[in-house]
N, C-alpha and C positions, 0 to 999 in steps of 0.2 A: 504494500500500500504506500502512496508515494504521500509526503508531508501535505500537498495540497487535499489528498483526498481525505487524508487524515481528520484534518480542521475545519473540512467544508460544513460535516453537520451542526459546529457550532460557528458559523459562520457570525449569523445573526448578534450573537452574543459577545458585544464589543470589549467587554472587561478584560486587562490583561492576563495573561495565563500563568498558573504555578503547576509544574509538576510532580511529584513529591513519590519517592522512588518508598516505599514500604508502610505497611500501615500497624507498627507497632505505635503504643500510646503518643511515643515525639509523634511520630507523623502524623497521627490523628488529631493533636493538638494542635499541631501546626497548620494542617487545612484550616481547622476552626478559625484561628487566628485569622489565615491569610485571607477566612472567606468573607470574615468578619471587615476584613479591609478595602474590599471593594474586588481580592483576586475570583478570577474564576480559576477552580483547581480539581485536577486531575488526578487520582493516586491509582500508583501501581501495584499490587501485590503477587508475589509470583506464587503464594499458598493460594487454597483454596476457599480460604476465608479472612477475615482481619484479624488483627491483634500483635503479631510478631510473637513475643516472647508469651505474651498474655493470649494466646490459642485458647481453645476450649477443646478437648477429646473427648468424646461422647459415646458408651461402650458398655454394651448389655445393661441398657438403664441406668446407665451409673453417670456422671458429669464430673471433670475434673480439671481443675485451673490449671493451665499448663504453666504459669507462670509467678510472676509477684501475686502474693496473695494477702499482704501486709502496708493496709491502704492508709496513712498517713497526711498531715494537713489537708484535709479535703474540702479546703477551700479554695486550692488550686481547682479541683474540679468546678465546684462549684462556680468558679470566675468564665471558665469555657461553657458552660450552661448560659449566664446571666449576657456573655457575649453574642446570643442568640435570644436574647429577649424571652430566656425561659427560665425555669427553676429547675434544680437540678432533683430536689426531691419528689417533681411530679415523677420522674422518671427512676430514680434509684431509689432504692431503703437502703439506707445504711447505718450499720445499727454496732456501738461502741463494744468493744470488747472487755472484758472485765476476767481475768486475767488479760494480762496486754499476751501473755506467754507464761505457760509455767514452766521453771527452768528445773533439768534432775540433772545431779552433776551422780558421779560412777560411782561415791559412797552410800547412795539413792537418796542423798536431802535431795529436797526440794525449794523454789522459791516461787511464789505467785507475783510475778512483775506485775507492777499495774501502775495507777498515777496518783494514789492516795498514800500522800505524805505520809499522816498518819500511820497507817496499816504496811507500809515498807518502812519503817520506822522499827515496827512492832515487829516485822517477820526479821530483818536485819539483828534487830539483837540477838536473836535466836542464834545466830551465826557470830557475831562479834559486838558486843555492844559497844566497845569504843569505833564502833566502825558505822553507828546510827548519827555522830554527827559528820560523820569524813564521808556520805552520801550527799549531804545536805550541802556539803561545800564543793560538792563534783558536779551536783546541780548548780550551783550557781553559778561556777564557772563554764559550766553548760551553757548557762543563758547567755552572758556576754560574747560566748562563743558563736551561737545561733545569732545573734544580733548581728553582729559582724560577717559571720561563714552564709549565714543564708538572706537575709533581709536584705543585706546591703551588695554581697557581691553574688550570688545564686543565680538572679534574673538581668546584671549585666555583663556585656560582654567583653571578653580582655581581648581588644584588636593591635596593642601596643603593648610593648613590654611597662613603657610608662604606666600603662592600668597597673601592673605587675607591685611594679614599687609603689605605687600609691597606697595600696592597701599594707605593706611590708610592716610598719609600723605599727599596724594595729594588732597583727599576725605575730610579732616578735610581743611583743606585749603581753599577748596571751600566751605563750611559750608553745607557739603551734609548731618549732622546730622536736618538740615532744609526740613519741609516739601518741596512739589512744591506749595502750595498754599504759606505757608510762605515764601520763595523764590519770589514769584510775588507778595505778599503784602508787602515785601520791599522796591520794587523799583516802586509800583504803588500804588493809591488811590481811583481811581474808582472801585468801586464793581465790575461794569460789566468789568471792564480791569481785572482786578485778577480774574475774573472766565474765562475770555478769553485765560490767561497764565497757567492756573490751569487743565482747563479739559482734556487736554490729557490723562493721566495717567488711564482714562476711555478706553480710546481703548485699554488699552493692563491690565485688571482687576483689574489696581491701586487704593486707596483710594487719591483721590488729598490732603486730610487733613492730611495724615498720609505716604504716601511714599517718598522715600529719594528724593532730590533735582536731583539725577544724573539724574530724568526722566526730568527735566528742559533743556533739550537738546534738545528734541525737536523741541525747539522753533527755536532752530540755525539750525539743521538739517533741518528742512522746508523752513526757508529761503536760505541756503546755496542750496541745492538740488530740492526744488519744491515739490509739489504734481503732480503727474499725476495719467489719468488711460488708460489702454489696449484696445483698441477697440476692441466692440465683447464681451466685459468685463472680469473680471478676471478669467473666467475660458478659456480664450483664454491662459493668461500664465500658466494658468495649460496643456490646450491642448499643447502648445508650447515646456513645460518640459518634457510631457510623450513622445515626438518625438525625443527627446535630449536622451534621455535614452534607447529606442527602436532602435536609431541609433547606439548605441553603444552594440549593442547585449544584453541588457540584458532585463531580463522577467519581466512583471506585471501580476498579476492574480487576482481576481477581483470575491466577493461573495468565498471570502475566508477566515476563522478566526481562528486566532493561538488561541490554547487553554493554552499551555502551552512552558516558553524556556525550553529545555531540559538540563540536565546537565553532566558532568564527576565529580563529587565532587564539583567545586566551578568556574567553567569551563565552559562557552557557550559552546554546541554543532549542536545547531540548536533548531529546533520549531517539536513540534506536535501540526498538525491541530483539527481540532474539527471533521474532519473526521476521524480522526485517522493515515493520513497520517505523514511520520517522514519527515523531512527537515532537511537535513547535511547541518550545516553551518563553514566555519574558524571564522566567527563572526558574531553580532547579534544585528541589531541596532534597537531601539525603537521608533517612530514616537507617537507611543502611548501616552494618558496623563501618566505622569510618576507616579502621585500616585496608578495608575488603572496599569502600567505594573507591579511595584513592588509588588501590594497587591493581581494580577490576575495571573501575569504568572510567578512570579518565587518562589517557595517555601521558606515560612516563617523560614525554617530552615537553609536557608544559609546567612537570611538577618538581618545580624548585626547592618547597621547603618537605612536604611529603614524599620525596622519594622512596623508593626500592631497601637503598641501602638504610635508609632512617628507619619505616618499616622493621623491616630485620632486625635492628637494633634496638626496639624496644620495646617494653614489656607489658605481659599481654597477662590478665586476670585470671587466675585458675580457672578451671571448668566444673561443672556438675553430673553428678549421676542421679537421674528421678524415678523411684520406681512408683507407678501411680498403678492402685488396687483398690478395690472394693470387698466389702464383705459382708457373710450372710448372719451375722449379728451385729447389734449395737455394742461398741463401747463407752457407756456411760460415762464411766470415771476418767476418759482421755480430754481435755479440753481442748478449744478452738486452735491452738498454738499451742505445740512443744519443742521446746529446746534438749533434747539428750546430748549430754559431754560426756566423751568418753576418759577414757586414765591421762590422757596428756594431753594439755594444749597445744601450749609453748611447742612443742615437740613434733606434733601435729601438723600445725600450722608449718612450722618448716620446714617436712616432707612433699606439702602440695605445693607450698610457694620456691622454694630453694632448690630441695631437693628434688624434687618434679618425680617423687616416686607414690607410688599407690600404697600408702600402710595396711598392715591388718589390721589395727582399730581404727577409728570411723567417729567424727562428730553428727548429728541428724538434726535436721528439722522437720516434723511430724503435722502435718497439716491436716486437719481433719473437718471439716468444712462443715458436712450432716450434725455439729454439734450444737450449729445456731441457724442452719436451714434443711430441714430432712428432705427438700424435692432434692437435694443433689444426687440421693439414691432411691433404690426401691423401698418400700415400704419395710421397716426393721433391719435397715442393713446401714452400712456405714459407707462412705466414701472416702479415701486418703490419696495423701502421698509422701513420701519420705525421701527428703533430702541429703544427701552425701557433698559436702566439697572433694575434689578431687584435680588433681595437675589437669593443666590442657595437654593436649595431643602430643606438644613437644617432650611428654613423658616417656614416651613410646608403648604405651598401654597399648595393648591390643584388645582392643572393647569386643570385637566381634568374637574372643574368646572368654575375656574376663567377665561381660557381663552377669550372665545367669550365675554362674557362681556370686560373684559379688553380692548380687540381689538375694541368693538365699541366703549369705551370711548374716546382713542386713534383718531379712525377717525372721531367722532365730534368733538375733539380738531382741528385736523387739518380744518375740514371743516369751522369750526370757523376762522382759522386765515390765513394757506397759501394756501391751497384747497376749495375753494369754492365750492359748495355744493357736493361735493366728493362722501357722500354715496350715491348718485344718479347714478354717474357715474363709478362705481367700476363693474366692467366685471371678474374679475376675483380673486383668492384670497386664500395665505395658510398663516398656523401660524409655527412657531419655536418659542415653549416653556423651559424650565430648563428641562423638560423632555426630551425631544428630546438629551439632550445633553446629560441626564446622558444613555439614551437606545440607541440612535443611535450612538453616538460621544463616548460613552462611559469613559463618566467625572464624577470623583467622586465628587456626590452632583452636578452632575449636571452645575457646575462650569463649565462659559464659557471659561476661561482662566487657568485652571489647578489651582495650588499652588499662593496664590493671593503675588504678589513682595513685600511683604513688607523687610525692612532691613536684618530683620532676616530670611529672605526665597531667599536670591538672593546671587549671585556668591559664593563665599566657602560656604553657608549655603542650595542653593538649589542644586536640586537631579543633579549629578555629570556628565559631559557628554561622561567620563569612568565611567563607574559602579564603588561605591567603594565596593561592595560587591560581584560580580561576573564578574570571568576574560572573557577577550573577550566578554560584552555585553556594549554597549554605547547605550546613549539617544541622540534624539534630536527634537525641538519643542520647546512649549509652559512651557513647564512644568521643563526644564531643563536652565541651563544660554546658552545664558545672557538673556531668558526671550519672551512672547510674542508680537504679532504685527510683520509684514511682515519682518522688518530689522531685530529682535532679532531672527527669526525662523531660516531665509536663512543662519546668521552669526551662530546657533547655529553648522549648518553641515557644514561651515567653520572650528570650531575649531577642526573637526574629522582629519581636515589635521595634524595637532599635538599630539594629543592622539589615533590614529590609526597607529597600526607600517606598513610598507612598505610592499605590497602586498609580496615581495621576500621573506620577513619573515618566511609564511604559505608556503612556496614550499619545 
């Protein structure tokens, strides 16, 4: 199909054009945005339905979030709703979590995380009580952290190293040259307290032993704003967003994949598919992991600061292994979020990040969704999934033989400890391997998080959310600042409100 025939059916429809290459939550957010602005826009997705990371698999009655399921400030959402002249709870419930996560560390304590001072106060001493006020002062520093990491630099964008040092100041002040775990082992002493303050920086590809302090926000952002989730689960707010954008006339297509941006010398001009179809675009946004859009779609001859060799050289977020199961009982006693630690962290952790080797113990995240919405399964039965971090591909796992093993180790741990005899009861059952990520998701090395945050990979240092290397193409996602996990995705297509000029511009 040639580029004219391409554009003729919207001929009529004079608004300039955005094409936006994937429809995980960045890109969804970022139509909103764009549509919101007067663009008319396009999205490509080369699965068979939206979401990216946030899929939905649907399998012998059972429904399972392929993705984040740990939904945070949702008043980001709420701002892409309101941008649409709507409210966002005509369309979602979403409904607070209380545990935010119950954490079982391998002695089998436990801790019910939540945001009631009080009541983490009371469970804390159980654990160490000089350590109920060395919480209270990790929160605080929490907050001035959020104030500064997220409020102020989150939704702008560093197109200068000058952005860079501007903020230095504030950064050095906070001691953000400080791990998150050294940060929580300042102000705490229990082991299992500092890996309670520390783990985060897992949800969104961090090493807790090595990235900067600003992901210590967190801690204040959960308490300030809560955990919730979506009912129907999070591919409801993905169903939600593609209606928000549909509403505003523009298209999704779907089993669609850009081969290449196309160019004028140094210039977006749109996309050719892998059909060979052309797509005129005014601009050209990337939803993509950004090392895979740089090194797959835009030729190496224009790319100065993204190159091959740069690529290569830098460092890329461990990956995961998800086995997603249903089963023919309820368990009651499992709450909406569980965190299981296994015997070692520290140690742990720098087997998937360092060492790039696959340990036999194992950290999990247990999501069990049927605890606060039973349609996600059939009637008396449960819905999960349980999370493993694990090296990306450059480990040299051999997935296509380690998985199923893996997986049963995994559900005898569980059966051992919060699943009672589980493999018994298991009706149904798929895996999400590093593979998956790097074939399906298309992540280099298979990295579930793109480019892993370390200091030297994040705001003026990570991929730019203008292009610096080609006009008219911008990123946004995991891969781009301020970074991944639900709030740095949705805020990364926030910042397009400032580095994309005014649709009138293109007229």
């Amino acid at each position: 199909m040639s580029e004219l025939q391409a554009t003729a059916p919207r001929a009529a429809d004079s608004r300039p054009h955005a094409v936006i290459i994937g429809t995980g939550y960045g890109g969804l957010a970022a139509a909103i945005r764009l549509g919101a602005r007067g663009f008319r826009v396009t999205m490509l997705e080369r699965l068979d339905a939206p979401g990216g990371r946030g899929y939905v698999h649907r399998k012998d009655g059972f429904t399972f979030d392929a993705g984040p399921t740990i939904i945070t400030i949702p008043f980001l959402f709420e701002e892409l709703w309101s941008l649409c002249g709507k409210k966002m709870s005509d369309d979602i419930d979403l409904r607070p979590m209380d545990p935010f996560y119950r954490l079982r560390y391998d002695d089998g304590s436990t801790l019910d995380y939540n945001g009631d001072a009080a009541d983490m106060a009371r469970q804390i001493a159980r654990f160490n009580p000089a350590d109920v006020e060395g919480l209270e002062q990790f929160i605080k520093h929490s907050e001035e952290t959020y104030r500064i990491g997220f409020e102020e630099l989150a939704h702008k964008p560093f197109n200068d190293f000058s952005d860079m040092m501007r903020v230095a100041p504030d950064l050095m002040r906070l001691q953000c040259w400080r791990s998150v775990y050294g940060m929580a082992a300042k102000y705490l002493t229990d082991p299992r307290l500092r890996i309670a303050q520390s783990f985060h920086p897992l949800f969104v590809g961090g090493n807790p032993f090595k990235v900067t302090a600003v992901y210590s926000m967190i801690a204040y952002l959960e308490r300030r704003w809560g955990v919730h989730f979506a009912m129907g689960g999070t591919g409801s707010l993905v169903k939600g967003l593609v209606g928000l954008i549909e509403g505003q006339g523009s298209t999704i297509r779907y089993k669609t994949e850009v081969e290449q941006i196309t160019l004028d010398g140094k210039r977006a001009t749109g996309v050719r598919l892998k059909s060979g179809e052309l797509i005129a675009a005014d601009i050209v946004v990337s939803n993509a992991d950004s090392a895979w859009t740089y090194r797959n779609l835009v030729p190496a001859s224009v790319r100065r600061t993204w190159t091959d060799a740069k690529l290569d050289r830098a460092r890329y977020s461990m990956s995961l292994f998800v086995w997603y199961f249903g089963t023919k009982k309820r368990y009651e006693d499992v709450k909406h979020h569980t965190i299981l630690f296994g015997p070692r962290y520290k140690e742990l952790v720098y087997d998937i990040f360092e060492r790039k080797v696959l340990a036999e113990d194992f950290s999990l995240y247990l999501y069990r969704p049927t605890a606060t919405d039973p349609s996600m399964a059939p009637e008396g039965c449960d819905s999960f999934y349980v999370l493993s971090p694990v090296p990306h591909l450059q480990s040299g796992v051999d997935w296509t033989t380690q998985a199923e093993p893996y997986r049963r180790k995994i559900a005898k741990y569980l059966s051992d400890t919060i699943l009672p005899d589980l493999e018994d009861n298991v009706v149904t059952s798929l895996m999400t391997t590093p593979l998956d990520f790097q074939n399906r998701l298309l992540s280099i090395h298979g990295a579930a998080f793109g480019l892993e945050p370390a200091l030297t990979q994040s705001a003026w240092f990570r991929p730019h959310n203008k292009s610096e290397d080609v006009e008219n193409l911008y990123l946004v996602g995991a891969g781009t600042h301020p970074g991944a996990g639900l709030p740095g995705v949705i805020s990364s297509a926030r910042v397009l409100d400032t580095v994309v000029p005014d649709a009138a511009t293109f007229r």
